[in-house]
C-alpha positions as CSV (number, residue, x, y, z in Angstrom):
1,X,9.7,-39.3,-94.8
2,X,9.2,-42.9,-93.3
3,X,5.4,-42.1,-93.3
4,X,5.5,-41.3,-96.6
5,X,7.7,-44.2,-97.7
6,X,5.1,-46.3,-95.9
7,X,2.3,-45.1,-97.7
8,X,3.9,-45.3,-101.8
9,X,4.5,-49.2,-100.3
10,X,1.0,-49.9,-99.0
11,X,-0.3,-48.0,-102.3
12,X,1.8,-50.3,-104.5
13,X,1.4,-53.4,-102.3
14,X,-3.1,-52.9,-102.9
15,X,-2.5,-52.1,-106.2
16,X,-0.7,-55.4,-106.8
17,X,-3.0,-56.6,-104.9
18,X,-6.3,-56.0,-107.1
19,X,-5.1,-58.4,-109.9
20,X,-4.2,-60.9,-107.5
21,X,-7.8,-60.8,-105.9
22,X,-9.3,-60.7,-109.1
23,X,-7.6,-64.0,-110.7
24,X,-8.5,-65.7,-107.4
25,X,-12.0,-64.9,-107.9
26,X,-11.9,-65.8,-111.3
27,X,-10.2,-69.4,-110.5
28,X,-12.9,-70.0,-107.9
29,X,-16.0,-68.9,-109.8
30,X,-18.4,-72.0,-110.0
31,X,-20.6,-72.1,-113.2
32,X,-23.8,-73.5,-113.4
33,X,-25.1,-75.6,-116.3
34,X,-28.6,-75.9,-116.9
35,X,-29.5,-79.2,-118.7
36,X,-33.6,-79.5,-120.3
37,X,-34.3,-83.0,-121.7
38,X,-38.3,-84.1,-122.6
39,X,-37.1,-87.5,-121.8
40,X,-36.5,-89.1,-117.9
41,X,-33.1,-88.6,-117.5
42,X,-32.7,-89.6,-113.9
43,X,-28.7,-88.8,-113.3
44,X,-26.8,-87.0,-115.8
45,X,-23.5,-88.9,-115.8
46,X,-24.6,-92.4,-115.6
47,X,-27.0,-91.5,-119.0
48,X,-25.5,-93.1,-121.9
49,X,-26.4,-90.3,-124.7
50,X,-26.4,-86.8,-122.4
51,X,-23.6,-88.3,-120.0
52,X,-20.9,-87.1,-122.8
53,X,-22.0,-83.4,-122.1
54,X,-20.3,-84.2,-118.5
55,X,-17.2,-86.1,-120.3
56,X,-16.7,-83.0,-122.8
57,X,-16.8,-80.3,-119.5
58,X,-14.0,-82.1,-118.0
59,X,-11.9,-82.0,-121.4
60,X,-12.5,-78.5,-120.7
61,X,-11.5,-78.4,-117.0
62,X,-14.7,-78.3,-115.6
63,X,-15.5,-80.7,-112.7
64,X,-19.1,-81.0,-111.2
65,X,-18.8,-80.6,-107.8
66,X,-15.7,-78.2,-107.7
67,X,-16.5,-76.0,-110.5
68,X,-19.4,-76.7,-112.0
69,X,-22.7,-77.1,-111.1
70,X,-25.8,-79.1,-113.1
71,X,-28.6,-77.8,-112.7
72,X,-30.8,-81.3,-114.2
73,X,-34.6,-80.8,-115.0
74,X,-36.3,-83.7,-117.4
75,X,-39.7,-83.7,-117.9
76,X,-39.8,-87.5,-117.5
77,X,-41.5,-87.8,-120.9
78,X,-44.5,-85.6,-120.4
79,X,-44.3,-83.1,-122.8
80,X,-46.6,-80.6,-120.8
81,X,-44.1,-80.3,-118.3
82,X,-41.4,-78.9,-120.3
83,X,-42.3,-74.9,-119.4
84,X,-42.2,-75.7,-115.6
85,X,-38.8,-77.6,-116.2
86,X,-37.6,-74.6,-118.2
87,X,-38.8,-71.4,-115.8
88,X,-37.2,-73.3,-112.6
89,X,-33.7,-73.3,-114.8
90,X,-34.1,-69.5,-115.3
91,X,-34.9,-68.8,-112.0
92,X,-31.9,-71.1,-110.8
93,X,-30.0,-68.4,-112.4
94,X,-28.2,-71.1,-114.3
95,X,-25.3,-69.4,-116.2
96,X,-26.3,-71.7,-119.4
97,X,-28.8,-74.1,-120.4
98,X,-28.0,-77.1,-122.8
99,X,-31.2,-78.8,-123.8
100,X,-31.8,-82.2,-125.1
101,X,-33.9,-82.6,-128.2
102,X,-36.1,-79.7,-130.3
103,X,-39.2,-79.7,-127.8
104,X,-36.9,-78.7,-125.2
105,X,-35.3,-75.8,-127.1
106,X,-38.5,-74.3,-127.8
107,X,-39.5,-74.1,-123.7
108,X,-36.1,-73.0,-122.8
109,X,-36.5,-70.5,-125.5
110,X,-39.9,-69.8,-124.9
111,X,-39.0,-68.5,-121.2
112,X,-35.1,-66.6,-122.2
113,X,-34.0,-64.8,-124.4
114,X,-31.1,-63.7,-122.4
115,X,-29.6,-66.7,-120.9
116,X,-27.3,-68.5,-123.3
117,X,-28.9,-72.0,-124.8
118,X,-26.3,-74.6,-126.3
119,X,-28.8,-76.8,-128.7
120,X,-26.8,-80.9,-128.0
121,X,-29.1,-81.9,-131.0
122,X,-32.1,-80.4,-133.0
123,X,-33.1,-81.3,-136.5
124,X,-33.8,-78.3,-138.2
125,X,-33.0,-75.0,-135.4
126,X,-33.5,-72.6,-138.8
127,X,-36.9,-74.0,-139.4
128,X,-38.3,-74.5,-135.7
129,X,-37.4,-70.3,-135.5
130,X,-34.4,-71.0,-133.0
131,X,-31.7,-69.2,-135.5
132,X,-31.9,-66.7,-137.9
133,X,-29.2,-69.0,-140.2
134,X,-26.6,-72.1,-139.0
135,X,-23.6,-69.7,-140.2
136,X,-24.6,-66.9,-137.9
137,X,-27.9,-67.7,-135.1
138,X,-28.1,-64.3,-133.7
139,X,-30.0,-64.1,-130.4
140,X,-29.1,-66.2,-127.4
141,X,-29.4,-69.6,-128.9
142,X,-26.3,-71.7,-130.8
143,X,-25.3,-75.4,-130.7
144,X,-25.6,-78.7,-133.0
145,X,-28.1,-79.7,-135.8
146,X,-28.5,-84.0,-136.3
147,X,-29.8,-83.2,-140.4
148,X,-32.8,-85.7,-138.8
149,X,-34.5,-84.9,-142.1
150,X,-31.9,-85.0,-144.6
151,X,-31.0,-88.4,-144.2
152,X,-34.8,-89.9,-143.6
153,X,-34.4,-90.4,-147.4
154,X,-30.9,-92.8,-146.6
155,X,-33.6,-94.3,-143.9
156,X,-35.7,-96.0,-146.5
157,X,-33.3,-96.6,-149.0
158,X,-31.8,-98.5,-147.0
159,X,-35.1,-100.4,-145.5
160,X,-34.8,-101.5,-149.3
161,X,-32.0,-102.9,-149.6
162,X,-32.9,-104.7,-146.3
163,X,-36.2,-105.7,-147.1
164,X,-36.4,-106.7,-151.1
165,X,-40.0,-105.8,-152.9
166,X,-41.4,-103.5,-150.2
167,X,-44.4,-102.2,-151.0
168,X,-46.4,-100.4,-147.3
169,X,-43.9,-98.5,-144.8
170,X,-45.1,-96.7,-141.7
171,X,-43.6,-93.9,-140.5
172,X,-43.9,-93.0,-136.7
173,X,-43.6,-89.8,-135.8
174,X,-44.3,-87.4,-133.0
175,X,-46.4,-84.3,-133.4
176,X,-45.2,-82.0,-130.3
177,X,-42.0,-82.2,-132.1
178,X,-41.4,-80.0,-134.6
179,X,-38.6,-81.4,-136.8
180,X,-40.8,-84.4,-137.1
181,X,-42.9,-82.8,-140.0
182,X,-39.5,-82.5,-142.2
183,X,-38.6,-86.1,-141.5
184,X,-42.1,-87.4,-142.6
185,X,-42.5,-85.3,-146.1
186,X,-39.1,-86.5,-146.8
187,X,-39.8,-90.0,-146.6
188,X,-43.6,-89.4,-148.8
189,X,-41.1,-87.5,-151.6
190,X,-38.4,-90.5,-151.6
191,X,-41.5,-93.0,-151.3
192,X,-42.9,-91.9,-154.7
193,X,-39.9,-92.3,-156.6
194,X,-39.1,-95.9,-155.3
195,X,-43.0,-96.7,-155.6
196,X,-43.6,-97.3,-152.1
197,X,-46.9,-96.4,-150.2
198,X,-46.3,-94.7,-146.7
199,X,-48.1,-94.7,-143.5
200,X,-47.8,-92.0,-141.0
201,X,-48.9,-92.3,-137.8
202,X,-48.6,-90.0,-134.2
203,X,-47.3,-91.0,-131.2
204,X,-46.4,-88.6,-128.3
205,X,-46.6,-91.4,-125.2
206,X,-46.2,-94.7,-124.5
207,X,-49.6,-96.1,-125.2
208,X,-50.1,-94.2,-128.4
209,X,-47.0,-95.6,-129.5
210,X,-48.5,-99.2,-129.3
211,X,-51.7,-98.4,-130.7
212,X,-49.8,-97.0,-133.5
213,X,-48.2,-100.1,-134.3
214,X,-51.2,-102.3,-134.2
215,X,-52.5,-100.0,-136.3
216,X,-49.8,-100.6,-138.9
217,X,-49.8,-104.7,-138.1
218,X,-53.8,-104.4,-139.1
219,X,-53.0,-102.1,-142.3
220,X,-50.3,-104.9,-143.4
221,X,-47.3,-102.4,-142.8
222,X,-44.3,-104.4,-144.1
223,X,-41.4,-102.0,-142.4
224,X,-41.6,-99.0,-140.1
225,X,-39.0,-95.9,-140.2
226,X,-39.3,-94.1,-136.8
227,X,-38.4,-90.7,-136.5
228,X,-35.9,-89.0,-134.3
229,X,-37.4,-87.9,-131.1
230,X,-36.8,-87.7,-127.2
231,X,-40.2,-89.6,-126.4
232,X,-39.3,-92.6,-128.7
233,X,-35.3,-92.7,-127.2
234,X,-37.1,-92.9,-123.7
235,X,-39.4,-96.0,-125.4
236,X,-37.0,-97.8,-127.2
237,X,-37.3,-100.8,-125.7
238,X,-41.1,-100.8,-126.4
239,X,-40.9,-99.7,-130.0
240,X,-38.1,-102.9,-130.3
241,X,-40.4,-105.3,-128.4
242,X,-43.3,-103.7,-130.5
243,X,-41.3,-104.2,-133.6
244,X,-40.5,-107.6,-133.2
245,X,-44.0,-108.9,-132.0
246,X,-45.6,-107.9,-135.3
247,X,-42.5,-109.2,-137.0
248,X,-42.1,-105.2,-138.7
249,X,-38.4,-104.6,-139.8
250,X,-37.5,-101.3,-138.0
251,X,-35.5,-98.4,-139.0
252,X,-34.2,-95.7,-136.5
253,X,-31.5,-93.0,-136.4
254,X,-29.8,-93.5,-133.2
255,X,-27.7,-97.0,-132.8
256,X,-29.4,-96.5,-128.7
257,X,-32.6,-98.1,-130.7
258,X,-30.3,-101.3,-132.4
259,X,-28.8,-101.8,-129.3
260,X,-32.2,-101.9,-127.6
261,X,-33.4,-104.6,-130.5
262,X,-34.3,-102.6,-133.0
263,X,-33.2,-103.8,-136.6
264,X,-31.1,-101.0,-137.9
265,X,-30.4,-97.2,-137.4
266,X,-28.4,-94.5,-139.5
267,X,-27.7,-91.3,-138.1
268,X,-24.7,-89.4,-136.1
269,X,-23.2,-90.4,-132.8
270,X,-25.6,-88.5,-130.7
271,X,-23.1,-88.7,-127.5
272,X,-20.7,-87.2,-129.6
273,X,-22.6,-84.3,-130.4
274,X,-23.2,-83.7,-126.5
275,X,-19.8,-84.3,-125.9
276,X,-19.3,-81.6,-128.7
277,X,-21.6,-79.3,-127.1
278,X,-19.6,-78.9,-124.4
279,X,-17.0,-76.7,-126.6
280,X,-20.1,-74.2,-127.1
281,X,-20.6,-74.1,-123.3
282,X,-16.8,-73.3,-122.8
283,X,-16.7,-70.8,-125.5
284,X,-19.2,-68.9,-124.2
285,X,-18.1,-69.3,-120.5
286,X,-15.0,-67.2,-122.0
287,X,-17.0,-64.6,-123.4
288,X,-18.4,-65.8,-126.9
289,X,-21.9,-64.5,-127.6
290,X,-24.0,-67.4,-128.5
291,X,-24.8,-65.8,-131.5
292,X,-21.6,-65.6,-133.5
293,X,-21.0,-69.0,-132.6
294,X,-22.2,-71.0,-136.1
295,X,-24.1,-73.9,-135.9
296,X,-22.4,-77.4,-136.5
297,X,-24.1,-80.1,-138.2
298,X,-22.9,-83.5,-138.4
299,X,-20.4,-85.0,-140.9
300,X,-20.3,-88.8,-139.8
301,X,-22.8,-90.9,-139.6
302,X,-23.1,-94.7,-138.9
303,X,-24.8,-97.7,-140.0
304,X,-25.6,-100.0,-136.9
305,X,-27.5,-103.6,-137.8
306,X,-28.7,-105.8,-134.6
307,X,-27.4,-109.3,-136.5
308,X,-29.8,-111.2,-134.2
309,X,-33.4,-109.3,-134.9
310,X,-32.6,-110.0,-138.1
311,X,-31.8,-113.7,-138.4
312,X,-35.0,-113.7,-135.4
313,X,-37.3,-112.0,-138.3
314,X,-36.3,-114.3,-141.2
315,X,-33.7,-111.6,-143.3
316,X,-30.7,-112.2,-144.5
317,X,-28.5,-109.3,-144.4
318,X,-27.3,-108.5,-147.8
319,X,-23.5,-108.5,-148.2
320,X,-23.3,-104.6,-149.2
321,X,-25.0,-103.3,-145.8
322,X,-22.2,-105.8,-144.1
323,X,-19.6,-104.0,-146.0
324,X,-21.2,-100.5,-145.1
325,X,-21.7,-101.5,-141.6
326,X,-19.8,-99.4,-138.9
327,X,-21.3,-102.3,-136.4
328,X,-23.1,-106.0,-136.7
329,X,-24.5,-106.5,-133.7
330,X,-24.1,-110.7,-132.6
């Protein structure tokens, strides 16, 4: 009887014991986070745009270095490199990869299509062939659109208002990126209404950025809109010190450009949207399938104006763009 006592106990004790084991194993499982960028990106935290994916993990209750892992590959602006950056992250056997920009989508997408991949920012994912639609992806790919076209139109309308009577715009843009196409035939639709001539010209590195904008000094290019792109985040302080040597008013989309010099930029919070990315990593991490998880796009965006270029290049800000203003810089 005592033997058999003995084993209903030791039967009841392992099967309490399975859950037990189980949650343990669950609490102790360390993910690992893949995270592509074009541009150098030399420490993840300490990055002022991509360091919000970290600050969004921990909102989550993930902590690098006790739960979570980050698996960093940048392709230190060489666009070639991308594929190699992508293929080591697959065979890191990263649980998810988050990538930086449209370029890195592509080569992350290029090399899985069963990993997860949580888009921090890409102008037009439907497009580029990352999602079937924004409302439901399908596949392995989800994450954030930045509407990098949509609002190229608000880009020179408000060059306008800056810069009274302007006649010759450039428009810098990078061909390896593929939601650069959008941005530029916005701005030639916009620039025939307001009777404005455009200039587009490539630039995928550093040198061809500045030959770019000598180009545009020689043609007499009063203002230049530059569009969204990885390379040209990486090169901002070029592009302001660029800028500002040919005395060219400058319109971007991030405020990372103002801050660098720049004159003014309109677009999202681009930290937020990594820090908002981080929702789509824990989502999935608790069993969402990337592609039922729509696509958000962005529904605030900010004026930035750097006060000082502009006094330095002779404008005067006019009093409504003060009023707009979510920040003068001084």
């Amino acid at each position: 009887m005592n033997k058999r006592r003995n084993l209903v106990i030791a039967l009841g004790a392992g099967a309490l014991a399975v859950p037990f084991k189980s949650f343990a194993q669950q609490r102790e499982k360390v993910w690992r986070v893949g995270f592509l960028a074009l541009r150098h990106v030399a420490i993840l935290g300490s990055d002022e745009v991509y360091g919000a994916l970290l600050q969004g993990m921990r909102e989550f209750g993930y902590i690098e270095g006790k739960n979570l892992v980050i698996e960093l590959r940048s392709a230190d602006g060489n666009i070639e490199r991308l594929p190699s950056r992508a293929s080591e992250l697959v065979r890191a056997n990263v649980d998810i990869i988050v990538t930086a920009g449209s370029q890195a989508t592509s080569a992350a997408q290029k090399e899985t299509g069963t990993i997860p991949i949580v888009m921090g920012t890409a102008a037009d994912p439907v497009g580029s062939g990352f999602v079937k639609t924004l409302a439901h992806p399908a596949g392995n790919i989800t994450g954030l659109s930045n509407l990098g076209g949509d609002i190229s139109i608000k880009h020179l309308e408000l060059l306008l208002n800056m810069v009274p009577k302007l006649s010759r715009v450039g428009v810098l843009v990078n061909p390896t990126n593929s939601s650069n196409s959008p941005i530029l035939t916005a701005i030639q639709a916009a620039s025939r209404t307001a009777n404005v001539k455009i200039l587009p010209l490539e630039a995928s590195n550093p040198q061809a950025i500045e030959n770019a904008l000598s180009i545009m000094a020689r043609e007499k290019v009063a203002a230049v809109i530059v569009a969204l792109d990885g390379i040209f985040v990486q090169q901002r302080h070029q592009l302001a010190d660029l800028t500002f040597k040919f005395r060219m008013p400058s319109m971007f989309a991030l405020r990372e450009h103002v801050v660098a010099g720049g004159l003014m930029s309109y677009g999202q919070n681009l930290s937020d949207s990594y820090r908002r990315a981080a929702g789509y990593v824990d989502k999935i991490f608790k069993g969402a399938k990337p592609g039922d998880l729509p696509i958000e796009q962005p529904t605030k965006f900010e004026l930035i104006i750097n006060g000082k270029t502009a006094k330095a290049l002779g404008l005067k800000i006019p009093q409504s763009l003060l009023i707009s203003a979510d920040k003068v810089i001084e």
